[in-house]
Every structure is written in structure tokens, then in C-alpha cells.
C-alpha positions in Angstrom: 0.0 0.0 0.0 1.2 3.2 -0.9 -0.1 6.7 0.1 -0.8 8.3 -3.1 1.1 12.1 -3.7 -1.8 14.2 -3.3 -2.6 12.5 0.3 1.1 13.6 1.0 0.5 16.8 -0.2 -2.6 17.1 1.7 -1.1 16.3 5.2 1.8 18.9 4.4 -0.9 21.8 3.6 -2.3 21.0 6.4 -0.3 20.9 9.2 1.4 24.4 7.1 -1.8 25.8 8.3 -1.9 24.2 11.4 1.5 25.9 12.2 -0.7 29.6 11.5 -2.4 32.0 13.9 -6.2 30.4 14.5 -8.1 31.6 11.6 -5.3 33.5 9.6 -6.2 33.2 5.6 -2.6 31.8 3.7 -2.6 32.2 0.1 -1.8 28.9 -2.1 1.5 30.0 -4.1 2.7 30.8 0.2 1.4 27.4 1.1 3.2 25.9 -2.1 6.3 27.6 -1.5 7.0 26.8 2.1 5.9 23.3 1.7 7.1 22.6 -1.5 4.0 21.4 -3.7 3.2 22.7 -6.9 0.4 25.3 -6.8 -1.4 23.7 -9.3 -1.4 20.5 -7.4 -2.1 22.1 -4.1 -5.3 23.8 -5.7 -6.8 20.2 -7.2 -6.0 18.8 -3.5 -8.1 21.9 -1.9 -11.2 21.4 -3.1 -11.1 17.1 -1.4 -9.9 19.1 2.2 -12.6 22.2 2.1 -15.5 20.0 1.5 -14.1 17.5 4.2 -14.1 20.0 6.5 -10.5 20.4 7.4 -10.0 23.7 5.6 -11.9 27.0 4.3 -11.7 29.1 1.9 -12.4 32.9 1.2 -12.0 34.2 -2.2 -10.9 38.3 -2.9 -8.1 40.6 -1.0 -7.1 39.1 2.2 -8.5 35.2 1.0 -6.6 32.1 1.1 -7.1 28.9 2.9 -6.9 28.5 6.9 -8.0 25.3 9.1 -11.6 24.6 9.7 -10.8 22.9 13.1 -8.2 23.3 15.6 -5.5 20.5 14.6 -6.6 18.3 17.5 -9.9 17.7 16.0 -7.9 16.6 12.6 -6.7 13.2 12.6 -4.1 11.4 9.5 -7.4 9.2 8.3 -9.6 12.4 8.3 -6.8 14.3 5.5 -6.4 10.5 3.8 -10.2 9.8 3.1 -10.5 13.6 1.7 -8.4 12.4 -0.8 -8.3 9.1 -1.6 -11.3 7.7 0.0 -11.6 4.8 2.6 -8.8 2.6 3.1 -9.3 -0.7 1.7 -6.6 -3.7 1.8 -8.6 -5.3 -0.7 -11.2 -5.6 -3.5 -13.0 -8.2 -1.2 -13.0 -5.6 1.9 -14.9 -2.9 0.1 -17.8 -5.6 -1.3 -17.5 -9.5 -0.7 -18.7 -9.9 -4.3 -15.7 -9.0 -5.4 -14.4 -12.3 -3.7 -13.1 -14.6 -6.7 -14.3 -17.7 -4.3 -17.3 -16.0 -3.3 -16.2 -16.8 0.6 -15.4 -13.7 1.5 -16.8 -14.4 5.4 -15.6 -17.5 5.8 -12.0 -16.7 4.1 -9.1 -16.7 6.6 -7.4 -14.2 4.2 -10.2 -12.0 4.3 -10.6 -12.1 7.9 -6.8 -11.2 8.4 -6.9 -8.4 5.9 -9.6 -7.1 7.6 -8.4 -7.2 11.2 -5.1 -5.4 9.6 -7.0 -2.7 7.7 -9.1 -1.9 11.0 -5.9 -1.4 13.0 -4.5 0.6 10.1 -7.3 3.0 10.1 -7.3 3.1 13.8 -3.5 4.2 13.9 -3.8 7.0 10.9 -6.7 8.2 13.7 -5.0 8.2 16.3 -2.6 11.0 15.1 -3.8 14.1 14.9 -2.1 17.4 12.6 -1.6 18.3 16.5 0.7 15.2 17.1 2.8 16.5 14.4 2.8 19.8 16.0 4.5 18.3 18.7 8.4 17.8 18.1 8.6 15.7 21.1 6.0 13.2 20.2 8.2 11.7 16.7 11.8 13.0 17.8 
């Protein structure tokens, strides 16, 4: 599994504006710039993180983008499914008739990629753009 560039791109933007006085609007080419993300990129990405809830917008002199919630309230999973979606391990994990033996709840495989992808979505929760904030919780 491998977190796709705009999910990458996202949690940068974010915790860019995390790092901001509450409420202050940053304009994308500064967000770009610092975190190094092409503006066009960063504005496709947006759009996936405004309607999510994790950022707003305000358009004209003095607009930009700023967090909609303090960084506690945004976790990893909450910035990964604005972009990509739900994590799924596997075609069978999203609908079991995508199961090739059509055993999808009795299939030891199945079970274990399911126990996995829980735990995985559990983790990517449990860290919040505050976390990162935090030097002394990853250093």
C-alpha cells in the first residue's frame, strides 16, 4: 500500500496551516512555496480538504485557505479519506462480491486483511495534525 502524492500533499498543507495563527487566511502560491507542492497541485487537492471540512476558503483581497478545526480535531485518516477515500486492503474488503471464491466471510485471508485494515485505520486516527505539531511526540 502506498499513500498516493496528493494524500502527502494534503497532510503537508495542512499541518502548514496548522503551524498559523487560528483563523489566519494563507494564500496557495505561500502554502506551495513553504511546503514545497506545486500550486497547481495544491489547488486540485483543496477542493477534497474544504468539502471535508478540514480547511476553508475565502475568495478576494485578504483570502486564502486556513483550518476549519483546531489541529486536535484533525486526525491522519480524516486528510487520507478527503483524498483518496476509505482505506481498503482489498477488492473483497470494500464488497464480498468482489471475492473470486465467493467466501469472503468465511475466508481466513479476508478475515486477516480485515483485522489489519481496521488497526490501520485506527492508527492514521489516532494521530492528529496536532501530534505533528508536537516535536517531542516523533523526535
Amino acid at each position: 500500500m502506498i499513500i498516493n502524492q496528493a494524500t502527502d500533499y494534503g497532510f503537508r498543507a495542512v499541518l502548514f496551516l496548522a503551524g498559523q495563527e487560528q483563523g489566519k487566511m494563507v494564500e496557495a502560491q505561500l502554502i506551495a512555496r513553504e511546503v514545497v507542492i506545486p500550486t497547481r497541485f495544491l489547488l486540485k487537492i483543496m477542493p477534497s480538504l474544504i468539502k471535508a471540512g478540514i480547511v476553508r476558503s475565502q475568495r478576494g483581497t485578504g483570502g486564502g485557505y486556513a483550518l476549519a478545526r483546531i489541529p486536535g480535531d484533525i486526525s491522519l485518516l480524516d486528510i487520507l479519506e478527503a483524498i483518496e477515500g476509505p482505506i481498503h486492503l482489498n477488492r473483497c474488503l470494500i464488497d464480498p462480491v468482489h471475492c473470486s471464491r465467493e467466501a469472503a466471510p468465511d475466508c481466513k485471508v479476508h478475515q486477516a486483511l480485515a483485522e489489519i485494515q481496521e488497526r490501520l485505520a485506527a492508527d492514521f486516527a489516532h494521530c492528529t495534525v496536532a501530534d505533528l505539531l508536537d516535536s517531542s511526540k516523533f523526535f
